[in-house]
C-alpha positions as CSV (number, residue, x, y, z in Angstrom):
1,X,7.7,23.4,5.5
2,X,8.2,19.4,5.2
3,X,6.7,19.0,8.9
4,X,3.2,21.1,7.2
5,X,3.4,18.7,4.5
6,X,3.9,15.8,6.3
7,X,0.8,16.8,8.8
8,X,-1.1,17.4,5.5
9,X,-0.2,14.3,4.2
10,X,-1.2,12.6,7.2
11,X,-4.2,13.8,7.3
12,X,-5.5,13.5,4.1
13,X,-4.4,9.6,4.5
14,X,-6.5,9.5,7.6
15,X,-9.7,10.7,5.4
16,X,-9.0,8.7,2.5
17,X,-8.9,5.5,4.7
18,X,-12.2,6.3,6.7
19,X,-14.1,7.2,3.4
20,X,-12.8,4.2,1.6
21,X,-14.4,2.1,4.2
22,X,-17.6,4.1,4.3
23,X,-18.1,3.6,0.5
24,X,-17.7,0.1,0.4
25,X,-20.1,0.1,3.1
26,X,-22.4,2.2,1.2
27,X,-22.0,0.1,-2.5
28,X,-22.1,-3.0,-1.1
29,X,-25.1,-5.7,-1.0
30,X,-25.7,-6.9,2.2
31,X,-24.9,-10.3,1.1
32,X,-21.3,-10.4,-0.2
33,X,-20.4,-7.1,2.1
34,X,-17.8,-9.5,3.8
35,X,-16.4,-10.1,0.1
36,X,-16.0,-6.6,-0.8
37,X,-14.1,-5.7,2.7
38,X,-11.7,-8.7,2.0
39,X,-11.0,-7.8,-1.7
40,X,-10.2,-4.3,-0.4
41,X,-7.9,-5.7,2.3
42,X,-6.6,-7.9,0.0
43,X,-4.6,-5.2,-1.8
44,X,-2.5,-4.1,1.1
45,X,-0.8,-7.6,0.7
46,X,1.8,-5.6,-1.2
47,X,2.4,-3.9,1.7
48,X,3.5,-6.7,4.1
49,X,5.1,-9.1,1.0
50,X,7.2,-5.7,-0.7
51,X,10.0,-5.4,2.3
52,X,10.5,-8.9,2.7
53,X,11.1,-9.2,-1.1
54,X,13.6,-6.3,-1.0
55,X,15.0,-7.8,1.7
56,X,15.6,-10.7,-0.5
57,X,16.5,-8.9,-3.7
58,X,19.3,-7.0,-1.3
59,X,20.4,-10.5,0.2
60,X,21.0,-11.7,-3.4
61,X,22.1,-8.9,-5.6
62,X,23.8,-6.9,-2.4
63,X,23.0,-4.0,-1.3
64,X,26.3,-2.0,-3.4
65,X,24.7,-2.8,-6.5
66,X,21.8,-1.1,-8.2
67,X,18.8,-3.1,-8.2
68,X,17.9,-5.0,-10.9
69,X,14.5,-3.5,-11.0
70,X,16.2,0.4,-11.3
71,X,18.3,-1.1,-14.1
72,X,15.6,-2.4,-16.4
73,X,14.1,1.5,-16.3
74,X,17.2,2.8,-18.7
């Protein structure tokens, strides 16, 4: 059952990605077309920042400890 889910998953990722693309494309003015693409990449910063973060957060607080982040949920 988790493999179907994962190849589901997957999938619908691949789509999502490929249409995103596509409707930038299609909203887009000619002109600033570059602008939109970069503001769109932009948000996957998170991405490539967020594990070197943790890494930090782990470093500092240790990795025994609840993180300071889970903590400030209660």
């Amino acid at each position: 059952m988790l493999a179907f889910i994962i190849v589901v998953f997957t999938i619908g990722e691949v789509l999502l990605f490929a249409m995103m693309d596509l409707f930038v494309d299609n909203i887009a003015k000619p002109e600033v077309k570059g602008s939109y693409f970069g503001a769109m990449g932009f948000s996957q910063l998170g991405s490539v920042i967020g594990p070197f973060v943790g890494g930090l957060c782990i470093d500092y607080f240790g990795a025994a400890h609840p993180s300071p982040f889970l903590r400030s949920c209660q």
